[in-house]
C-alpha positions in Angstrom: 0.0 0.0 0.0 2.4 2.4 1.0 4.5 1.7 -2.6 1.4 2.7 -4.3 1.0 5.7 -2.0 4.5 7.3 -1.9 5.2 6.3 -5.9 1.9 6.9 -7.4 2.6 10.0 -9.4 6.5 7.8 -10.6 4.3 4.7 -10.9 2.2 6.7 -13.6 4.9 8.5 -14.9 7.5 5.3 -15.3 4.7 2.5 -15.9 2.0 3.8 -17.8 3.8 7.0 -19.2 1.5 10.1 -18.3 2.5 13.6 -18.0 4.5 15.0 -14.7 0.9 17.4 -14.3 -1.1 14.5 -14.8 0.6 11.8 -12.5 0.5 14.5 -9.9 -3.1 15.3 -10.5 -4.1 11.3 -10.4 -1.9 11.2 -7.5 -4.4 13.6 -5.8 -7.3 11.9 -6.4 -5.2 8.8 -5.4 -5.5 10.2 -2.2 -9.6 11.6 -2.2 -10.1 7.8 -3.4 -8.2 6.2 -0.5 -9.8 8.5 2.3 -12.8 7.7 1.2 -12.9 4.1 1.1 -11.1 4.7 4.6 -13.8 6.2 6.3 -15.9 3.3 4.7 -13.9 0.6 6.4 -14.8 2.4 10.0 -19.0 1.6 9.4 -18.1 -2.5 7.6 -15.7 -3.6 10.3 -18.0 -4.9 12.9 -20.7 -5.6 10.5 -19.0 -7.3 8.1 -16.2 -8.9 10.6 -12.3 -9.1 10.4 -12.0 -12.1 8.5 -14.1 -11.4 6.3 -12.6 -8.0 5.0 -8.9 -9.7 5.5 -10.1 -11.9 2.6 -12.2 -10.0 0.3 -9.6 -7.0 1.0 -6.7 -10.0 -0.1 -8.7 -10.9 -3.5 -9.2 -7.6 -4.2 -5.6 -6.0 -3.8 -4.9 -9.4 -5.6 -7.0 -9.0 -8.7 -6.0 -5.5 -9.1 -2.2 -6.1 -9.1 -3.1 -8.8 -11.5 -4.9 -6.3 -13.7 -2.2 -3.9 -13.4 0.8 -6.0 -14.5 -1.5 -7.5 -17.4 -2.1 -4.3 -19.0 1.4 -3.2 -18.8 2.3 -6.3 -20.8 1.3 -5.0 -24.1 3.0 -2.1 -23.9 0.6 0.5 -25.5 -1.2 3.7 -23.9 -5.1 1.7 -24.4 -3.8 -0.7 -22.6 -2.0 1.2 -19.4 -5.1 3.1 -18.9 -6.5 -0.9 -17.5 -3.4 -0.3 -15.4 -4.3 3.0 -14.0 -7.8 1.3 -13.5 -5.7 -1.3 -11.2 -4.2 1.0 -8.9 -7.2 2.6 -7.8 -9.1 -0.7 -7.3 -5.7 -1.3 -5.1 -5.8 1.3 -3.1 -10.1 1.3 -2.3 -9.6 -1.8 -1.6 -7.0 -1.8 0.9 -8.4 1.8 2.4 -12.3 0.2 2.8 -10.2 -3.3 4.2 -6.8 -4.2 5.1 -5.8 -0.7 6.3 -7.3 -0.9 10.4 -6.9 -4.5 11.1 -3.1 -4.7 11.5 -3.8 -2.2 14.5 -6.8 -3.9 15.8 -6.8 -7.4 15.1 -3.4 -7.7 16.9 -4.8 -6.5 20.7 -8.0 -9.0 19.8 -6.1 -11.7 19.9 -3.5 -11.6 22.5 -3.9 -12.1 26.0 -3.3 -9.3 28.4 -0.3 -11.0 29.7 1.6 -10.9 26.2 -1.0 -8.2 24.6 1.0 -5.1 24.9 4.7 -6.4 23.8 2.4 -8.4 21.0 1.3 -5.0 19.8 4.6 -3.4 20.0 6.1 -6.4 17.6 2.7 -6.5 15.5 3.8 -2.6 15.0 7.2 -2.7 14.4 7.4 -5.7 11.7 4.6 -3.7 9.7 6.9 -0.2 9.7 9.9 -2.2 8.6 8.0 -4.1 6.0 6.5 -0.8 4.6 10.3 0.1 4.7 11.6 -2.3 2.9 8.4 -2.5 0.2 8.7 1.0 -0.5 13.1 0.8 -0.6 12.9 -1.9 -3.3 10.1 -1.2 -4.7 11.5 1.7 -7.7 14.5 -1.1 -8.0 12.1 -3.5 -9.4 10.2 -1.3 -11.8 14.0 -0.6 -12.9 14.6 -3.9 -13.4 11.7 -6.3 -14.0 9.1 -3.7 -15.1 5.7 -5.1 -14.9 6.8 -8.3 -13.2 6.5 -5.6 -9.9 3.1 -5.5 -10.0 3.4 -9.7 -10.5 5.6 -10.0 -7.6 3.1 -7.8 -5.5 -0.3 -10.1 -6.6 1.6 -13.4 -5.6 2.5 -11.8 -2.2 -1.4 -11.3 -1.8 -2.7 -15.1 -2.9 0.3 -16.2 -0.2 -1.9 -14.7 2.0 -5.1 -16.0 1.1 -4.7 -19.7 2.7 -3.1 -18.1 6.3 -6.0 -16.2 6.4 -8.8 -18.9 5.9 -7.0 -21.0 7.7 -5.5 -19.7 10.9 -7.3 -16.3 11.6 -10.5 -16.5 14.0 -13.5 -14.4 13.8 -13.4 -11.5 16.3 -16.1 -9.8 15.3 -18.7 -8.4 18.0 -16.9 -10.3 20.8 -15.7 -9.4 24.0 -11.6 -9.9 24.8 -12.7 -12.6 28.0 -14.7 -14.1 25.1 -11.6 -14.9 22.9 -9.9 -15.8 25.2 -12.1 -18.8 25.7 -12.3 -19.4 22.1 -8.4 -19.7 21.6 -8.9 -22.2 25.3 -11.5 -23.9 23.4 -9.6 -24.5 20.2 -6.6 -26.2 22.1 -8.2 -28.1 24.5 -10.7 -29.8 21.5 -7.2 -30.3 19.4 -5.2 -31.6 22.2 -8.4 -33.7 22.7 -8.2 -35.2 19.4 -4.2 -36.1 19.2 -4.8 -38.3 23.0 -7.9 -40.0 20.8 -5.1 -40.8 17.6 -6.3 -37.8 15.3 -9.7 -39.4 14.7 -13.3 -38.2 15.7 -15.8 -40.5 17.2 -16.9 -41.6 14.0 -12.8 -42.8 13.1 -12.0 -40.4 10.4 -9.1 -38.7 10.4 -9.7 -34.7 11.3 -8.0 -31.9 10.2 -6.6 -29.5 13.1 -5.0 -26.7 11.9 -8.2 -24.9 11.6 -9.3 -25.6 15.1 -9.7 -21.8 16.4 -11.3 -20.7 13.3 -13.4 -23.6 13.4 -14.0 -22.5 17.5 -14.7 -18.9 16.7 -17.1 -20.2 14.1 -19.2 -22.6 16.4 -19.0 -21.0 19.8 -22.5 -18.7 20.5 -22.3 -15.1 21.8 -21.8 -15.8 25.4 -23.5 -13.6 28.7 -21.6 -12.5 31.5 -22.6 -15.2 33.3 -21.5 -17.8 30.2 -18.1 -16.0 29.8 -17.5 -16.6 33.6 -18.5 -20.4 33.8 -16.5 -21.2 30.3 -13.3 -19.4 32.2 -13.5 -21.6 35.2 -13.9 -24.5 33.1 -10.7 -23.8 30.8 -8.7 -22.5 33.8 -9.0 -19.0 32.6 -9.7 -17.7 36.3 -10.0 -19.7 39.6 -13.0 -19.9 41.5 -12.4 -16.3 43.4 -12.1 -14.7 39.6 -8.9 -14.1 39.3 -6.7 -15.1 36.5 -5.6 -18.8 36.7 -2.1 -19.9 36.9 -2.7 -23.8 36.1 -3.5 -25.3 32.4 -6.2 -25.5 31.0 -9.2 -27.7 32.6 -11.2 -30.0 30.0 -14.6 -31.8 31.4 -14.2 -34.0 33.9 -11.4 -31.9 35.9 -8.5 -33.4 33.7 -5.9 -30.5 33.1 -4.0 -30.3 29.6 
C-alpha cells in the first residue's frame, strides 16, 4: 500500500507514461479515493467482521495487481489506462479493508499477559515491511518492469490460505470471550491427538483450523456464560482471578 501511496505519481509516470501534471493530479485523487474508502472501512468492520474484510480486501488488492501488471504487458497507452484502472481498485480496496486490522486485530487476539509487547512487535514488523516495500520497490520497476506488479499479486494469494486458515473471527466479541475461544480450540485439538487424530466416528480430522473452526461454532456468550466457560478452561479460579494452572477440560482433567 504504502508503494502505491508514496510512488503513485513515478508509478504513472515510469509504468503507464502520463505527464508529470497529470501523475500528480491522479496522485491527488489517489488520495480523495483512498480517504474515502477509509472512512468506509470504519462503518463495515463490525458488521462485516475481520475475516471477512482480510479476505475479500486479499482478493481484491490481488485481482487489481493482477490487472495492473497485465495491462502493462502490451505495452501500449489503451492498454495502461486498464493499469491505471488497477491502482485505484488497489488502493479502495486496501483503504475500505486491510488498512485498520493490522492495528486492531493484533490486541484482539493476545492475551493481556503478552498483549502489549504483541502489539509493540505487531507494529514494528509492519513499519519495517512498509520500509523495505517502498526501498525496493522503484529497483524493481527498474529492473523487471511489470513483473513488480506480479511479484506484489503473488504476495497477496500467499496470504489468502493463512488467512482462511489460521485467523478467528473476532467480530462483536468481547476480549474474555476470545480468550475462551483460543482455550477452546486447544483443549478440543489436544483432545483429538490423545484420541489418535480421529473423531468419534474414526475419520481422520484436520486440526490446523481448530480456532477458526471455535470462533465459528462458539454462540455469543452472557456475562454469566463467559464466567463459567473461564473456570472451566482454567482461565480464572474460582475467586475470579486469572488462573495460573493449564487448561481444565470436562471431567477436571488438566492439559
Amino acid at each position: 500500500c504504502n508503494a502505491v501511496i508514496y510512488y503513485f505519481p513515478i508509478l504513472f509516470e515510469q509504468s503507464i507514461h502520463q505527464s508529470h501534471s497529470i501523475s500528480l493530479l491522479l496522485g491527488g485523487i489517489n488520495m480523495i479515493v483512498y480517504s474515502i474508502f477509509a472512512t468506509v472501512s470504519w462503518f463495515i468492520i463490525e458488521r462485516a467482521g475481520r475475516r471477512k474484510l482480510f479476505l475479500w480486501g486479499t482478493v481484491g488488492q490481488g485481482l487489481s495487481m493482477v490487472l495492473v501488471f497485465s495491462c502493462l504487458i502490451p505495452g501500449t497507452e489503451a492498454a495502461a489506462k486498464g493499469a491505471a484502472v488497477g491502482l485505484f481498485t488497489y488502493i479502495a480496496s486496501f483503504g475500505a479493508t486491510w488498512l485498520p486490522l493490522p492495528w486492531l486485530y493484533p490486541a484482539e487476539i493476545n492475551p493481556l499477559k503478552t498483549r502489549a509487547k504483541a502489539n509493540a512487535l505487531s507494529t514494528c514488523s509492519n513499519w519495517l515491511f512498509n520500509f523495505l516495500i517502498v526501498m525496493i520497490t522503484p529497483i524493481l520497476i527498474d529492473h523487471i518492469q511489470w513483473g513488480t506488479y506480479l511479484f506484489f499479486a503473488l504476495m497477496n494469494a500467499c496470504f489468502l490460505p493463512v488467512i482462511y486458515l489460521w485467523y478467528p473471527e473476532t467480530r462483536r466479541r468481547s476480549l474474555e470471550e476470545i480468550d475462551i475461544i483460543f482455550a477452546r480450540g486447544f483443549v478440543e485439538a489436544d483432545g483429538v491427538e490423545r484420541e489418535g487424530g480421529r473423531t468419534d466416528g474414526g475419520r481422520m480430522r484436520w486440526r490446523g483450523d481448530r480456532y477458526v473452526r471455535a470462533a465459528r461454532e462458539m454462540n455469543f456468550l452472557s456475562d454469566e456464560e463467559i464466567e463459567a466457560e473461564q473456570r472451566r478452561y482454567g482461565l480464572v479460579d474460582e475467586s475470579g482471578e486469572a488462573g495460573r494452572g493449564g487448561s481444565i477440560v470436562d471431567g477436571g482433567k488438566e492439559v
